[in-house]
C-alpha positions in Angstrom: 62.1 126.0 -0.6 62.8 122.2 0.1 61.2 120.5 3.3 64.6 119.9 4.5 65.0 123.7 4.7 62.3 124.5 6.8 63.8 123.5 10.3 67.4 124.8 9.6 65.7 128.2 9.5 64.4 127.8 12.9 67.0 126.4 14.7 68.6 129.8 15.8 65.5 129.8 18.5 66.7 126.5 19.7 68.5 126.5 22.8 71.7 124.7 22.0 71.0 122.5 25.4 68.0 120.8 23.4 70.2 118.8 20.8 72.6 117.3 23.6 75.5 119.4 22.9 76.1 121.1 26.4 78.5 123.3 27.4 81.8 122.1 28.6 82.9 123.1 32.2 85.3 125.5 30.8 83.1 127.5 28.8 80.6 127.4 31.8 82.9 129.5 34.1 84.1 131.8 31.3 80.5 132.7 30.5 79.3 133.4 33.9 82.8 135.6 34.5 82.0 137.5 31.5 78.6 137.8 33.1 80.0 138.9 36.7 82.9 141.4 35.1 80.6 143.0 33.0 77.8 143.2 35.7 78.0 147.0 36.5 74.4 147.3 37.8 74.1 143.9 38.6 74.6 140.8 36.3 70.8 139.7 35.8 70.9 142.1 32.7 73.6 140.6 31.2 73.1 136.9 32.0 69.7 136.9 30.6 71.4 138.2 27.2 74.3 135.7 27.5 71.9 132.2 28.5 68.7 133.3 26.4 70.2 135.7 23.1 74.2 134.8 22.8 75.1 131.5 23.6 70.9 130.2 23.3 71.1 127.5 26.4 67.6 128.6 26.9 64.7 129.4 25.5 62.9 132.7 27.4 60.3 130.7 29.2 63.4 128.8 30.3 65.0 131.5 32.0 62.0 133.1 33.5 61.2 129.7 35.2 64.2 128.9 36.5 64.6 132.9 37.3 61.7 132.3 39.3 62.8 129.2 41.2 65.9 130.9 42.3 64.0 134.0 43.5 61.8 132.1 46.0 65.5 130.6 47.4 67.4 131.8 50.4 70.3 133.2 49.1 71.2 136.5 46.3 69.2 135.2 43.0 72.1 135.4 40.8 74.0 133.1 42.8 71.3 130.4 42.9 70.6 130.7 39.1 74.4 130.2 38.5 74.0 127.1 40.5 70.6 125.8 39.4 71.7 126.6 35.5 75.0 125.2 35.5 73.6 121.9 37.1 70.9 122.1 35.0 73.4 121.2 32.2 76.5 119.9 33.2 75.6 118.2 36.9 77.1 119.6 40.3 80.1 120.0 38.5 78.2 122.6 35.9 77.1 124.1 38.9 80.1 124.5 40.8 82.0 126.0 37.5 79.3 129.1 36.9 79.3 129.6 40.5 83.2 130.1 40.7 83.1 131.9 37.4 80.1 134.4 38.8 82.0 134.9 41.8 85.8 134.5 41.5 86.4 137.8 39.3 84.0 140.3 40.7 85.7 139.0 45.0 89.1 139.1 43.5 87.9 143.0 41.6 85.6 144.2 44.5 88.8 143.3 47.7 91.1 146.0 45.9 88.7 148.5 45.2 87.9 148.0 48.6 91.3 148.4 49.8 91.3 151.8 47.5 87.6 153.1 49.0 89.0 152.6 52.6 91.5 155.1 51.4 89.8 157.8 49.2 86.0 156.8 49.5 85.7 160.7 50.8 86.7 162.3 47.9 83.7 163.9 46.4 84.2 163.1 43.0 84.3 159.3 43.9 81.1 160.1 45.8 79.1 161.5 42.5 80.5 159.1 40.2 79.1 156.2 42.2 75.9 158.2 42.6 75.4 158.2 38.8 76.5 154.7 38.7 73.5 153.7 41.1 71.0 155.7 38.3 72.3 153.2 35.2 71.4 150.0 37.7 68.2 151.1 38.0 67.6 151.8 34.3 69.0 148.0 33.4 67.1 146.7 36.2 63.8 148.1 34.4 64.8 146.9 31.1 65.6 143.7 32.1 62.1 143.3 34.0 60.4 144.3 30.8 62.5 141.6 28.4 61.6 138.9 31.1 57.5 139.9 30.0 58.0 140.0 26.9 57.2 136.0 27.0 53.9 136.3 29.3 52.6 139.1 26.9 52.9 137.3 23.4 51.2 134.6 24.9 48.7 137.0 26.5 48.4 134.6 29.7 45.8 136.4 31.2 46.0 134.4 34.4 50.3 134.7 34.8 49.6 138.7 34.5 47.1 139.0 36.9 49.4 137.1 39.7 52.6 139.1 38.5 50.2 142.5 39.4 48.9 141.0 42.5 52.2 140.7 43.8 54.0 144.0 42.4 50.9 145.7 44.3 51.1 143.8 47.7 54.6 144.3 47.8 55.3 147.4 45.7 52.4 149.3 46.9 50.5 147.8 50.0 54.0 147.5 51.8 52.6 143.7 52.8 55.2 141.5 54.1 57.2 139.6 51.4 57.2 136.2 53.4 53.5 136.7 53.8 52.8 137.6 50.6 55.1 134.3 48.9 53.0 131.9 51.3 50.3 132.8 49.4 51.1 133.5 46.0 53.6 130.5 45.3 50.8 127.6 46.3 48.4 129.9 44.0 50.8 130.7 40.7 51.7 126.4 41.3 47.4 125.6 41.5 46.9 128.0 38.4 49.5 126.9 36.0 48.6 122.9 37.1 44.8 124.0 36.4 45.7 125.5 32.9 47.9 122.9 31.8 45.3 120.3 32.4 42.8 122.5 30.8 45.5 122.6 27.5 45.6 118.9 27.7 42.2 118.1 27.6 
């Protein structure tokens, strides 16, 4: 194998973001419809696959980070990644085109069945289907949660899984307010990471 070889095998795991070839505006708002229309459950599931696996705009870490900055903002987390991401790479332009892409669609979808709900939302078998729709979310909920780990446990970052535990038990378990519980753990996660990184560079 020639040394020029080497890196074309990698690149795959490159985010295509990395060698300054963006996406265009267009391409922004059809991703992030695809996202939204095929969302059943909730589109977190399927934008993770789209940014991080098909179209490789980031890398996993990526996505977890800024998944994490758009959780601890007011405002559905979806949304605010759409906006954060597609400034991220194309300016308030980039940001404006995956919002209206993760939105447009699913209002336009979601105001006729709305319409039709209003109308038969008491027949019983609508009722049961939407009850077995509810059990699927949950299930790609849970896998999504455990793809987003996968990073923090190859690395075995002992520190990162011991404040992801803290806060699934304070919140999950001791019932503790969430406000309460983010004024404390985002000051700590932010003096941890700063302490470890300095540690690395040293």
């Amino acid at each position: 194998m020639s040394p020029d070889s080497a890196p074309a095998a990698q690149e795959p795991d490159i985010p295509a973001a990395v060698h300054g070839l963006p996406p265009s505006l267009w391409a922004l708002f059809l991703a992030f419809a695809r996202m939204s229309l095929a969302g059943f459950g909730g589109v977190l599931v399927f934008a993770r696959r789209a940014i991080v696996e098909q179209h490789r705009w980031m890398t996993a870490d990526e996505f977890n980070e800024t998944f994490a900055l758009c959780h601890f903002l007011p405002g559905p987390n979806i949304v605010n990644l759409s906006m954060v991401f597609g400034s991220r790479l194309r300016g308030i332009a980039g940001g404006v085109a995956a919002f209206a892409g993760l939105l447009l669609p699913p209002t336009l979808i979601m105001t006729v069945l709305a319409i039709i709900y209003a109308r038969f939302g008491d027949v019983d078998v609508l009722r049961r289907s939407l009850a077995g729709i509810s059990c699927a979310a949950v299930g790609l909920l849970i896998a999504v949660v455990f793809r987003m780990m996968t990073p923090l446990l190859k690395r075995m970052d002992a520190a990162a899984l011991i404040l992801m535990l803290a806060v699934f038990t304070a919140i999950g378990v001791l019932r503790l307010p969430l406000r309460a519980v983010l004024l404390v753990a985002i000051p700590l996660s932010i003096g941890v990471t700063s302490l470890m990184r300095r540690k690395v560079a040293a």
